[in-house]
PyMOL CGO cylinders between C-alpha atoms (Angstrom):
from pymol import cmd
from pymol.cgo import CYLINDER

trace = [
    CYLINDER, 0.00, 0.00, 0.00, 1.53, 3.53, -0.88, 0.3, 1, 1, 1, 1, 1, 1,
    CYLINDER, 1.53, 3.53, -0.88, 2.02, 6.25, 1.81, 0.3, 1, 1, 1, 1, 1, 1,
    CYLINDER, 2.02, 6.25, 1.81, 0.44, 8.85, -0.13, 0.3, 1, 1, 1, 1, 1, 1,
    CYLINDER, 0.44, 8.85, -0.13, -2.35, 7.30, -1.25, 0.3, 1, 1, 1, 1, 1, 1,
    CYLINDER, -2.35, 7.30, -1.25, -1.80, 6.63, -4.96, 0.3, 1, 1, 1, 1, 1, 1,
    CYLINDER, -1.80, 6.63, -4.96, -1.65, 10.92, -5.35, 0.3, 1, 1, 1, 1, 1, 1,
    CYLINDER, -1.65, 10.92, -5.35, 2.29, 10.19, -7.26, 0.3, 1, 1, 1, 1, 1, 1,
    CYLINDER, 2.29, 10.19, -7.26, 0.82, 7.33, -9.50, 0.3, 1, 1, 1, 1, 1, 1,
    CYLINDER, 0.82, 7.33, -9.50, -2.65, 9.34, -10.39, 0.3, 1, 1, 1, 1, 1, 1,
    CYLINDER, -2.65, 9.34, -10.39, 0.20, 12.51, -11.06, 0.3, 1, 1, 1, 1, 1, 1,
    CYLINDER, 0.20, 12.51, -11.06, 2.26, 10.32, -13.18, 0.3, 1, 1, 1, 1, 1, 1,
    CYLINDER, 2.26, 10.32, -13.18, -0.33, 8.82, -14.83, 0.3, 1, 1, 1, 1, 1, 1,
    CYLINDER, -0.33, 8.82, -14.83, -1.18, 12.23, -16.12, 0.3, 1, 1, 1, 1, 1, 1,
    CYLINDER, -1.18, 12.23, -16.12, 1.90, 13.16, -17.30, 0.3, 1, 1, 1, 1, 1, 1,
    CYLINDER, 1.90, 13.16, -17.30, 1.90, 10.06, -18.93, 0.3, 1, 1, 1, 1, 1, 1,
    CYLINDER, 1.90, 10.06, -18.93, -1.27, 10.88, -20.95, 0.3, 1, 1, 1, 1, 1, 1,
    CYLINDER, -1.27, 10.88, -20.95, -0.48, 14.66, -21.69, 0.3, 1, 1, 1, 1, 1, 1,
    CYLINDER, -0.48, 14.66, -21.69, 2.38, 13.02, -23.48, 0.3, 1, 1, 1, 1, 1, 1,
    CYLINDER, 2.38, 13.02, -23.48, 0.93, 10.50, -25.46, 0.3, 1, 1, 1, 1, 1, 1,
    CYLINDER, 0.93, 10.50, -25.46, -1.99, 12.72, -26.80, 0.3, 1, 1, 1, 1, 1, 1,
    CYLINDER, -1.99, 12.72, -26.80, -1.09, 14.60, -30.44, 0.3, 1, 1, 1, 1, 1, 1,
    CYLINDER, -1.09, 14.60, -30.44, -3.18, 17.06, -30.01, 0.3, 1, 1, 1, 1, 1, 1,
    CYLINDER, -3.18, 17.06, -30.01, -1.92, 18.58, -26.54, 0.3, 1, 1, 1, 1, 1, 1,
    CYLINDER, -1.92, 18.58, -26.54, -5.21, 18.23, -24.48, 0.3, 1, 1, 1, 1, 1, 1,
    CYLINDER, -5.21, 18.23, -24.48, -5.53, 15.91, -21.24, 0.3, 1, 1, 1, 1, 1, 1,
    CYLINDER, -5.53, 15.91, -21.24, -8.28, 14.04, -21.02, 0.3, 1, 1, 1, 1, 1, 1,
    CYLINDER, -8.28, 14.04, -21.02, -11.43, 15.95, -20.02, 0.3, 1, 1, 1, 1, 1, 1,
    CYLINDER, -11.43, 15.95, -20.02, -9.68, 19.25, -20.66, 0.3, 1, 1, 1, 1, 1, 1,
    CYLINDER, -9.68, 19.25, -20.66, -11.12, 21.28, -23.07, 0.3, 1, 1, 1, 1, 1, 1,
    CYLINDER, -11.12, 21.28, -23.07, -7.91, 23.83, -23.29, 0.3, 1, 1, 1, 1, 1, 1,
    CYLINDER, -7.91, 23.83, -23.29, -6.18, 23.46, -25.73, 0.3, 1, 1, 1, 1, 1, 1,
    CYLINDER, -6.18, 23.46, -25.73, -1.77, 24.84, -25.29, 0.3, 1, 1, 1, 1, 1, 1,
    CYLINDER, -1.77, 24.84, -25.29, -0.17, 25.93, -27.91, 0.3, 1, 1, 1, 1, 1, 1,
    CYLINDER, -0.17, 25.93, -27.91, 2.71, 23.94, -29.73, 0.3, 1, 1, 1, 1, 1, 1,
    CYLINDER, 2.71, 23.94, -29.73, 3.61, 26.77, -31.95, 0.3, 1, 1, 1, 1, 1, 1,
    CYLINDER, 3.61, 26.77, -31.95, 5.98, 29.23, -30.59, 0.3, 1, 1, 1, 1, 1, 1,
    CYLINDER, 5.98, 29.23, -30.59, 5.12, 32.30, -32.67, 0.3, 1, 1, 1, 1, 1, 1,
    CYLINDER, 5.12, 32.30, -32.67, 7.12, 35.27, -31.76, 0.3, 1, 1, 1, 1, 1, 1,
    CYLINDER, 7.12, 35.27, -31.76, 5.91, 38.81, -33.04, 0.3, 1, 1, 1, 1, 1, 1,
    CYLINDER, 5.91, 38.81, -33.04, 9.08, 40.72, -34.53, 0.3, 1, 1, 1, 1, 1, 1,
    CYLINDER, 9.08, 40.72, -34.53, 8.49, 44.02, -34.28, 0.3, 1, 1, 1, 1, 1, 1,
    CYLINDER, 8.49, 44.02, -34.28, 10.59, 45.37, -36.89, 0.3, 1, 1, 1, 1, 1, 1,
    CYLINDER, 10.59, 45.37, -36.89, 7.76, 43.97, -39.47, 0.3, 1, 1, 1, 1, 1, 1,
    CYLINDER, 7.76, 43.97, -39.47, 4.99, 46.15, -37.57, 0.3, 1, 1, 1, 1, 1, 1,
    CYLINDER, 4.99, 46.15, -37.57, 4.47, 49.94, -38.95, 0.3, 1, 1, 1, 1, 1, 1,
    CYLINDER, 4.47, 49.94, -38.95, 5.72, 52.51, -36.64, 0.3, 1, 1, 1, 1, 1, 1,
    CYLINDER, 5.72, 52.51, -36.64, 2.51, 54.21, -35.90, 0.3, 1, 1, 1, 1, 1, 1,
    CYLINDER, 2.51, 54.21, -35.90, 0.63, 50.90, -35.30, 0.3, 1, 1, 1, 1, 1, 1,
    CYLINDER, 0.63, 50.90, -35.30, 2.88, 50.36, -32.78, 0.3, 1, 1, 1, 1, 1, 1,
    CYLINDER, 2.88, 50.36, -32.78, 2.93, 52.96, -31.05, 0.3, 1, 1, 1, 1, 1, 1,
    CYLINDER, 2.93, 52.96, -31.05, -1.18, 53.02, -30.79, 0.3, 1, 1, 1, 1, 1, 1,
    CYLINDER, -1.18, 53.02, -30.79, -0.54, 49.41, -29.45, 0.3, 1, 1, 1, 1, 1, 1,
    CYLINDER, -0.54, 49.41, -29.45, 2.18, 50.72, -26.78, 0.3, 1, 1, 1, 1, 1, 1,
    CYLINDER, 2.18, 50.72, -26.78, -0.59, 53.78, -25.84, 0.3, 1, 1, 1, 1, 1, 1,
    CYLINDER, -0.59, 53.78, -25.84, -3.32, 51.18, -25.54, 0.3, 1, 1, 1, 1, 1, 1,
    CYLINDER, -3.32, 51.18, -25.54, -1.68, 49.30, -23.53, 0.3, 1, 1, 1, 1, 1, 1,
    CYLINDER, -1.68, 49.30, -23.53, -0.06, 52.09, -21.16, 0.3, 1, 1, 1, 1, 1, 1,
    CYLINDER, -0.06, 52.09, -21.16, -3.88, 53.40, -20.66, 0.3, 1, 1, 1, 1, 1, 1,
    CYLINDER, -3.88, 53.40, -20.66, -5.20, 49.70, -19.65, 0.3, 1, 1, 1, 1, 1, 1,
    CYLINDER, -5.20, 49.70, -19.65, -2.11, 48.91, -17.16, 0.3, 1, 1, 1, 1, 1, 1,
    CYLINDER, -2.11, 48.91, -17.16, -2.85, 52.57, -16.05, 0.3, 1, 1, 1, 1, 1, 1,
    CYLINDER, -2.85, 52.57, -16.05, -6.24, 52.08, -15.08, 0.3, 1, 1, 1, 1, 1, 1,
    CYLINDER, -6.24, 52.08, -15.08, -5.48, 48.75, -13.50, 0.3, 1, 1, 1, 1, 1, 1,
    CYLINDER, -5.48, 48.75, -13.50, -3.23, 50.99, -11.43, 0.3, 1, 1, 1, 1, 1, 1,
    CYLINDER, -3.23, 50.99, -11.43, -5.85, 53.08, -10.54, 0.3, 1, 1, 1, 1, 1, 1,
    CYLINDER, -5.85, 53.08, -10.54, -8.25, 50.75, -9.75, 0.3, 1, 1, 1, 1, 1, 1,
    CYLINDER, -8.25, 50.75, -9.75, -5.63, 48.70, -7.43, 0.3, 1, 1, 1, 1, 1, 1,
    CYLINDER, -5.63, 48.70, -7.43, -4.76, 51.57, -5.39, 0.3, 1, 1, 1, 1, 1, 1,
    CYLINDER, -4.76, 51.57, -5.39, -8.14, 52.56, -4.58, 0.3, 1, 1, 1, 1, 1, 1,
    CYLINDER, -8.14, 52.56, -4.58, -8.98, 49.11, -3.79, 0.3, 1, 1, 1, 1, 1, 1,
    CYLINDER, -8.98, 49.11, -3.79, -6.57, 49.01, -1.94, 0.3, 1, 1, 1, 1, 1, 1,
    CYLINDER, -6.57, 49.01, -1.94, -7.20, 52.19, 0.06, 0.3, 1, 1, 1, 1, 1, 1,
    CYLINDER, -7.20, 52.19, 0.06, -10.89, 51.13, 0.30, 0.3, 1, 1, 1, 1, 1, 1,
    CYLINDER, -10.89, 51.13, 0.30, -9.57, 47.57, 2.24, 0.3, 1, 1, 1, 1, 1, 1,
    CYLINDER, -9.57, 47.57, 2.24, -7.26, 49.81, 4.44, 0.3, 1, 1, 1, 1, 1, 1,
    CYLINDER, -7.26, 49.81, 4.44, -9.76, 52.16, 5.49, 0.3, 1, 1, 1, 1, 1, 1,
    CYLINDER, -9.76, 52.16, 5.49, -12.34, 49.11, 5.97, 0.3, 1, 1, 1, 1, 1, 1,
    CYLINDER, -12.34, 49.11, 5.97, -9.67, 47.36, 8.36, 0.3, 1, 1, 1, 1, 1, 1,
    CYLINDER, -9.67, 47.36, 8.36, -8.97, 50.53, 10.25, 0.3, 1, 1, 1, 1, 1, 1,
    CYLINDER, -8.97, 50.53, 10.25, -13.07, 50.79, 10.79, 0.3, 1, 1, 1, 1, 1, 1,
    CYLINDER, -13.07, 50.79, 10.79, -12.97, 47.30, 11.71, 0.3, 1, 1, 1, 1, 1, 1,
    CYLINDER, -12.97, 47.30, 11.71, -10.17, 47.77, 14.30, 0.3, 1, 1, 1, 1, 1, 1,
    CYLINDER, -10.17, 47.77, 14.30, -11.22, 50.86, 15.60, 0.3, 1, 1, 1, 1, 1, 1,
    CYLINDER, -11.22, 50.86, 15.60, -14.74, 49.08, 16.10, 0.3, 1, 1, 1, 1, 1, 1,
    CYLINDER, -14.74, 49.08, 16.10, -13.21, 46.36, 18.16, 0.3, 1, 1, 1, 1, 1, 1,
    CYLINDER, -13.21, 46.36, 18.16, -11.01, 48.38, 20.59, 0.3, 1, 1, 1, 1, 1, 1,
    CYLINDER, -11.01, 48.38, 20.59, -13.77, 50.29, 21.22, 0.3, 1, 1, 1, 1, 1, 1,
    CYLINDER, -13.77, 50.29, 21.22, -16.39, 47.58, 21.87, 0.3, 1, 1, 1, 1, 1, 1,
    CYLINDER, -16.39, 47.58, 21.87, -14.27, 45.46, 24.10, 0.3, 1, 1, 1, 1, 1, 1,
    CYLINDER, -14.27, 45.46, 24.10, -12.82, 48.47, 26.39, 0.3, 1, 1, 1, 1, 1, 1,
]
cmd.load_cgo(trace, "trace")
């Protein structure tokens, strides 16, 4: 009987599988990964395209900035309610 409860064998047993399948799916996944290993060179892509592409993506990590730090200063303001709540109810 195995220690860990046949968890290494199932795991192996996987691996096993991935490998033997062409088309890069386990069984009863439905994602398929990507053999090809396609690489963008930039030097093909117009100037001005890329630079709308660099702007586009400056705005969208921008507002993902945004919208972190005032999550994040929502949460800290929530804990600091939270704590002041406590030391005040248990004095």
């Amino acid at each position: 009987m195995s220690i860990d409860g046949g968890r290494l064998n199932a795991h192996k047993t996987r691996q096993a599988d991935f490998r033997r399948r062409k088309d890069g799916r386990i069984k009863g996944d439905g994602i398929k990964r990507s053999k090809k290993d396609d690489k963008i060179d930039f030097d093909d892509i117009d100037p001005a395209d890329l630079e709308k592409i660099k702007t586009e993506i400056r705005k969208k990590a921008k507002r993902n900035r945004t919208v972190e730090i005032i999550f994040l200063l929502v949460s800290a303001v929530i804990a600091l309610i939270i704590f002041y709540w406590f030391t005040n109810r248990y004095d």
